[in-house]
Structure formats: structure tokens, C-alpha cells
Gaussian input, Z-matrix of N, CA and C with variables (Angstrom, degrees):
# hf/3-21g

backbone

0 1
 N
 C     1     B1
 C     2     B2     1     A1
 N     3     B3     2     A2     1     D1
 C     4     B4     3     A3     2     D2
 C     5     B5     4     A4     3     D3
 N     6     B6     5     A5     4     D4
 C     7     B7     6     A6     5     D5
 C     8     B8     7     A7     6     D6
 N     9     B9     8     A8     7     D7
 C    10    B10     9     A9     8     D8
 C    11    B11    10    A10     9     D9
 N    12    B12    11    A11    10    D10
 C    13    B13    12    A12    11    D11
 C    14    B14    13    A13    12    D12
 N    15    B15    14    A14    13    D13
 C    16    B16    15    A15    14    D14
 C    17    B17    16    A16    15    D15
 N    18    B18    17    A17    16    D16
 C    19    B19    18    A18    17    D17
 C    20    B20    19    A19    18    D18
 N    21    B21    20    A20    19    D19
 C    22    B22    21    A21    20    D20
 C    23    B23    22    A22    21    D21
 N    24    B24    23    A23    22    D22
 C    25    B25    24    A24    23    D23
 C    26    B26    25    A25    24    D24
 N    27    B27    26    A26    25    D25
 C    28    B28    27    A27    26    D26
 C    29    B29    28    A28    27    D27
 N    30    B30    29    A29    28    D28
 C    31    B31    30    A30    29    D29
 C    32    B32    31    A31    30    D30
 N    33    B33    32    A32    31    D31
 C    34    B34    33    A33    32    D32
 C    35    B35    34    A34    33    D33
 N    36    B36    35    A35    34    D34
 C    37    B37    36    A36    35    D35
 C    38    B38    37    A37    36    D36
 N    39    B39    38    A38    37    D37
 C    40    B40    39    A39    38    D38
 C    41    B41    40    A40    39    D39
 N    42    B42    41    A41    40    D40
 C    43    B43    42    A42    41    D41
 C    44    B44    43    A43    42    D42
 N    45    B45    44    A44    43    D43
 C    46    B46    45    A45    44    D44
 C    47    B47    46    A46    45    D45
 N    48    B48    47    A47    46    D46
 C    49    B49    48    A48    47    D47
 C    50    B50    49    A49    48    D48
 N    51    B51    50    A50    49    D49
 C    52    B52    51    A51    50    D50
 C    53    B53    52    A52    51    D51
 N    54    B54    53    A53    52    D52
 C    55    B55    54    A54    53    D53
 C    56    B56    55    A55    54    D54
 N    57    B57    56    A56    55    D55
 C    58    B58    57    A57    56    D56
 C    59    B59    58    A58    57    D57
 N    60    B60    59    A59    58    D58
 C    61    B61    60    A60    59    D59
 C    62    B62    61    A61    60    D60
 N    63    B63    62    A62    61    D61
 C    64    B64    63    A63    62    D62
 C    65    B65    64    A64    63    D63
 N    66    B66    65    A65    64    D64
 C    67    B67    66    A66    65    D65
 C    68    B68    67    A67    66    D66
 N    69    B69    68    A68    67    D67
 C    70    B70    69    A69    68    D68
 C    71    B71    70    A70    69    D69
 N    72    B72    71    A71    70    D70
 C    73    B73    72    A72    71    D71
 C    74    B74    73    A73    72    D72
 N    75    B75    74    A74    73    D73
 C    76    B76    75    A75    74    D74
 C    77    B77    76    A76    75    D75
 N    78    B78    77    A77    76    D76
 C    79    B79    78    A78    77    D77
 C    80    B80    79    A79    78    D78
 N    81    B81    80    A80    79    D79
 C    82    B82    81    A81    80    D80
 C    83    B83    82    A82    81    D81
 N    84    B84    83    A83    82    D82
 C    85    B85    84    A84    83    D83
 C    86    B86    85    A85    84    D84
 N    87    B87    86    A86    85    D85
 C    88    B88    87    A87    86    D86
 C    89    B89    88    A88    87    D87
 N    90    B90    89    A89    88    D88
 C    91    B91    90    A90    89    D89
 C    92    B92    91    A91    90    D90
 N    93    B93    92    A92    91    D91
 C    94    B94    93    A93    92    D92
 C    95    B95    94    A94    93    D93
 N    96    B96    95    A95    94    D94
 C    97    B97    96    A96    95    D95
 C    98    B98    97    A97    96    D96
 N    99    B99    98    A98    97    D97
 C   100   B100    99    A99    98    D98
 C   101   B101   100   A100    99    D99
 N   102   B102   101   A101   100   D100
 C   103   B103   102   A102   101   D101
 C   104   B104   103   A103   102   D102
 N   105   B105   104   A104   103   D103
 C   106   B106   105   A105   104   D104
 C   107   B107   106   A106   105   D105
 N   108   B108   107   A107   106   D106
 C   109   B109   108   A108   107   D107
 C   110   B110   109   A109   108   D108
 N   111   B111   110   A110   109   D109
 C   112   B112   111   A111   110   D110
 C   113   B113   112   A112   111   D111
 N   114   B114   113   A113   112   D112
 C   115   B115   114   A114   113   D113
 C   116   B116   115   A115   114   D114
 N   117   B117   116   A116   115   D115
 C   118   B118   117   A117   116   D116
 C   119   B119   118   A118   117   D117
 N   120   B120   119   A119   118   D118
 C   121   B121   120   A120   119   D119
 C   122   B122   121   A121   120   D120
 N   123   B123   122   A122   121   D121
 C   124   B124   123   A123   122   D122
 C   125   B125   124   A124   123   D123
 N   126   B126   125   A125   124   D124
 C   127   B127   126   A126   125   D125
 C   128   B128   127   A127   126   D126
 N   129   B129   128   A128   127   D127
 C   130   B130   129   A129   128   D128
 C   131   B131   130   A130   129   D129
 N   132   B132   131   A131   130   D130
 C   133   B133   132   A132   131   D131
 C   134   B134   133   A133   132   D132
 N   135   B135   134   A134   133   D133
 C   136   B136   135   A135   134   D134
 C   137   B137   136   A136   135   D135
 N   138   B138   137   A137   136   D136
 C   139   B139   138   A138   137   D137
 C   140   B140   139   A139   138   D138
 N   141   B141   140   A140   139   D139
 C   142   B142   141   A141   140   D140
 C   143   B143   142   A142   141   D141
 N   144   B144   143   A143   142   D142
 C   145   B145   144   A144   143   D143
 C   146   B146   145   A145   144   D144
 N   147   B147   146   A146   145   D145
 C   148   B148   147   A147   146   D146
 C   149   B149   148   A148   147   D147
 N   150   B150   149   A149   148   D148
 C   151   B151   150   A150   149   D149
 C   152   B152   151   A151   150   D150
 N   153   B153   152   A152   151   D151
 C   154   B154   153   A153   152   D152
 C   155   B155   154   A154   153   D153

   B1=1.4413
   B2=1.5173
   B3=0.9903
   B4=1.4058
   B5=1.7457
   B6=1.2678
   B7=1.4934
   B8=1.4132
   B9=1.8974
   B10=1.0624
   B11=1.2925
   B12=1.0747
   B13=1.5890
   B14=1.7526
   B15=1.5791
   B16=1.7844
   B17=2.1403
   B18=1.4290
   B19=1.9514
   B20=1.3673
   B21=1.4974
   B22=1.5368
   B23=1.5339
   B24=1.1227
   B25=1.7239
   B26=1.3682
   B27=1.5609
   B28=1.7128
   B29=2.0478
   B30=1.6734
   B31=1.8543
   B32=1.4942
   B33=1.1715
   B34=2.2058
   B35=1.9636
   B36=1.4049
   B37=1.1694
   B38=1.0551
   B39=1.1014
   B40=1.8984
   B41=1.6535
   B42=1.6336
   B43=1.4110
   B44=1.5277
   B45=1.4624
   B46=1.8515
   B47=2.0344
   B48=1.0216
   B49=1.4763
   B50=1.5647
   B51=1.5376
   B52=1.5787
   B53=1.7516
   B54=1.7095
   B55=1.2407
   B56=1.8707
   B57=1.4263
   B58=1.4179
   B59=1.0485
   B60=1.6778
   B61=1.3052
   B62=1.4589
   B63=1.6644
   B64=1.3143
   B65=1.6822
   B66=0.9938
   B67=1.6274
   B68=1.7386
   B69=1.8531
   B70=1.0834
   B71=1.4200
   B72=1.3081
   B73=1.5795
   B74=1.7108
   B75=0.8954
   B76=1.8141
   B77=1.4656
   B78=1.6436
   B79=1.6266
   B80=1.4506
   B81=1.5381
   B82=1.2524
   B83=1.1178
   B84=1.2340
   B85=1.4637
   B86=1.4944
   B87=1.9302
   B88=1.2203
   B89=1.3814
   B90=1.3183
   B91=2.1307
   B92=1.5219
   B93=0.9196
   B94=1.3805
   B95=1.2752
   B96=1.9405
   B97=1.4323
   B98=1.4921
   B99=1.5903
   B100=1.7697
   B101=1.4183
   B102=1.7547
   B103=1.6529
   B104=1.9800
   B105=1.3468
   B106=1.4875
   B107=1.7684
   B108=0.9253
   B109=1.4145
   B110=2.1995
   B111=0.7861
   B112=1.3997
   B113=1.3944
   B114=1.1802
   B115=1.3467
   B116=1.7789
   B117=1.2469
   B118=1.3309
   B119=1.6287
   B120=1.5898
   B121=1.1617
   B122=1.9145
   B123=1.6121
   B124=1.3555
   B125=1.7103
   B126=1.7623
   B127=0.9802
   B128=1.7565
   B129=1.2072
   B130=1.5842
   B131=1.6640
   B132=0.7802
   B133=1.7060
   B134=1.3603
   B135=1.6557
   B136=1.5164
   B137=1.9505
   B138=1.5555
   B139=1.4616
   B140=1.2119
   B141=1.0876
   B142=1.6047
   B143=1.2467
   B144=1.5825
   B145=1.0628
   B146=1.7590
   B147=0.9624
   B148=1.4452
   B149=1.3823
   B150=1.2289
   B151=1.4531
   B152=1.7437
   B153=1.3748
   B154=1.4888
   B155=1.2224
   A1=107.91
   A2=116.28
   A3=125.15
   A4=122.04
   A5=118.94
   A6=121.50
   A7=102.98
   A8=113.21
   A9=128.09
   A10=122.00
   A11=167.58
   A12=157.08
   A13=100.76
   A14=90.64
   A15=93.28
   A16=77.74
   A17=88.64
   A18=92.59
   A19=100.08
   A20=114.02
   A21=98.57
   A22=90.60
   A23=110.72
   A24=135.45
   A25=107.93
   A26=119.08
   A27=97.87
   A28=82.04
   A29=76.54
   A30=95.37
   A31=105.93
   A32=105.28
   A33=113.74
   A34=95.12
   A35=130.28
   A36=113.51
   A37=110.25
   A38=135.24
   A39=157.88
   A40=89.97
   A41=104.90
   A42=117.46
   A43=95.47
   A44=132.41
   A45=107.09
   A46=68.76
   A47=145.45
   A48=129.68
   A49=111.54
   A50=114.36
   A51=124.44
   A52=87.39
   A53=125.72
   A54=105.30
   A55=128.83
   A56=92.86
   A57=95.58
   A58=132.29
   A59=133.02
   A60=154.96
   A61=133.76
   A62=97.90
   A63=117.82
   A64=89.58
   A65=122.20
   A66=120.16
   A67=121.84
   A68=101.89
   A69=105.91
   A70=126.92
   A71=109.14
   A72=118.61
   A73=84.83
   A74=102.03
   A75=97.26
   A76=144.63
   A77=89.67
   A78=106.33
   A79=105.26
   A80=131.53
   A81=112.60
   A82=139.70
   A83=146.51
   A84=150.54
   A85=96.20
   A86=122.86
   A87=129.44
   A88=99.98
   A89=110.18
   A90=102.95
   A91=92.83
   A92=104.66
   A93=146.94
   A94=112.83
   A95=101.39
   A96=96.83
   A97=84.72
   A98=130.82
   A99=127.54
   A100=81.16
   A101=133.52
   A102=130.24
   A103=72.91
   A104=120.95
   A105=94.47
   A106=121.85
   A107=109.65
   A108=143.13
   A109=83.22
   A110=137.42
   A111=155.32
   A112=117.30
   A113=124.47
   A114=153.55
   A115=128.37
   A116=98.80
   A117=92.60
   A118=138.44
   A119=103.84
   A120=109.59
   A121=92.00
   A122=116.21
   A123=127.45
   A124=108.22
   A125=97.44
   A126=130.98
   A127=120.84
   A128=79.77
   A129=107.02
   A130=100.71
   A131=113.49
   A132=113.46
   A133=107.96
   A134=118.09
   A135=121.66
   A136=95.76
   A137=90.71
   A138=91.46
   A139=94.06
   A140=153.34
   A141=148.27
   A142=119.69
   A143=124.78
   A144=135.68
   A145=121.76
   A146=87.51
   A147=105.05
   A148=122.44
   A149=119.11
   A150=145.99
   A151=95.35
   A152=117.92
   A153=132.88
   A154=118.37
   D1=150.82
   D2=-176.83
   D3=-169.03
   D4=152.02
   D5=-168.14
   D6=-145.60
   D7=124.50
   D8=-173.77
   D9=-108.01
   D10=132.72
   D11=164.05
   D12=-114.48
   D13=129.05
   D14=-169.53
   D15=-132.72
   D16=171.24
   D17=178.18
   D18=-98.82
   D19=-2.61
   D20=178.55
   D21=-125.59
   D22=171.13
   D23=-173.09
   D24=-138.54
   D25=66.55
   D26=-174.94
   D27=-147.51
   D28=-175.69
   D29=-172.02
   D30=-36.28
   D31=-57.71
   D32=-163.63
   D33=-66.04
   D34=-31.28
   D35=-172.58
   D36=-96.53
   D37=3.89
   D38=163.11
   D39=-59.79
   D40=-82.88
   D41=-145.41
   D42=-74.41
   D43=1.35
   D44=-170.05
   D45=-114.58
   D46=-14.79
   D47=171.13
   D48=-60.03
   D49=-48.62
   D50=-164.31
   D51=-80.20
   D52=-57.70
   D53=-178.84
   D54=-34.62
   D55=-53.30
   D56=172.98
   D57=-45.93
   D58=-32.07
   D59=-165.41
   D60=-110.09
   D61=-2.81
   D62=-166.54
   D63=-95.83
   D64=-40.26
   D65=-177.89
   D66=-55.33
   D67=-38.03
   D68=172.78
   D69=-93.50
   D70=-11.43
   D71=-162.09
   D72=-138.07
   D73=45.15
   D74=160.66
   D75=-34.65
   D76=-40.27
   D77=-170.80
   D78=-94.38
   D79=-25.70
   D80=-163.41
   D81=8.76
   D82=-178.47
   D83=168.43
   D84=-134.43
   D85=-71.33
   D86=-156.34
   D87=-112.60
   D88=142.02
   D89=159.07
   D90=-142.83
   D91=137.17
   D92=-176.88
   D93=-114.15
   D94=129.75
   D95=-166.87
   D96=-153.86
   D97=-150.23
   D98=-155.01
   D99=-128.16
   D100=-1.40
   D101=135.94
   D102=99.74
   D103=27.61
   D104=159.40
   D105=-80.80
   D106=155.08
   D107=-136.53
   D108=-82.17
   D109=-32.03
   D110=163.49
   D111=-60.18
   D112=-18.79
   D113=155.14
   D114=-78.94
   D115=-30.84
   D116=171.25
   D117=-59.56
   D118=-54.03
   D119=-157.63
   D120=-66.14
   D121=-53.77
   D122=176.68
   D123=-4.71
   D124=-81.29
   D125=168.45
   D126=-8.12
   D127=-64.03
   D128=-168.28
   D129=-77.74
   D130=-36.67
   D131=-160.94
   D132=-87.86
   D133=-10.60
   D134=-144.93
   D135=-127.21
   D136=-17.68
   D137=-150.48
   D138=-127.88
   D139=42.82
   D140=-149.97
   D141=-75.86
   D142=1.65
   D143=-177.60
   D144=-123.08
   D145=2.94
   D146=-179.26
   D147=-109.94
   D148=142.79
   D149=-172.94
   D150=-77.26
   D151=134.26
   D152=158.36
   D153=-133.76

């Protein structure tokens, strides 16, 4: 589990957040996020097995 605060909220600060986290938390099941719309595709493309 982990919690990030960046000043921007868009595609590039999505994907270097999940990069970072994917090494340690590999397996996830769920990620949970505030469902902005900048988040999706990331999500989806990075995580294909996981619930959002």
C-alpha cells in the first residue's frame, strides 16, 4: 500500500506512480484511486489483471 501526492494529476504522473509500485507490489488484486479520468488508460495497460 502506498500514498502519493504529486501537483499535477495527469497521464505521465499516473504511469511513473504505478511504475514505481509495480516492482514492489506486483501482485495486486485492487488499486484504488479518486477514479480520475487520467488514470484510466495507465491503469489498464499496466495492470491487466487488476480490479479499479
Amino acid at each position: 500500500m502506498d500514498v502519493f501526492l504529486q501537483k499535477r494529476r495527469n497521464k505521465r504522473a499516473a504511469i511513473r506512480f504505478l511504475f514505481r509500485n509495480l516492482d514492489f507490489y506486483s501482485k495486486s488484486h485492487v488499486i484504488i484511486t479518486d477514479n480520475l479520468r487520467s488514470y484510466t488508460k495507465p491503469i489498464k495497460a499496466m495492470c491487466k489483471n487488476t480490479e479499479h
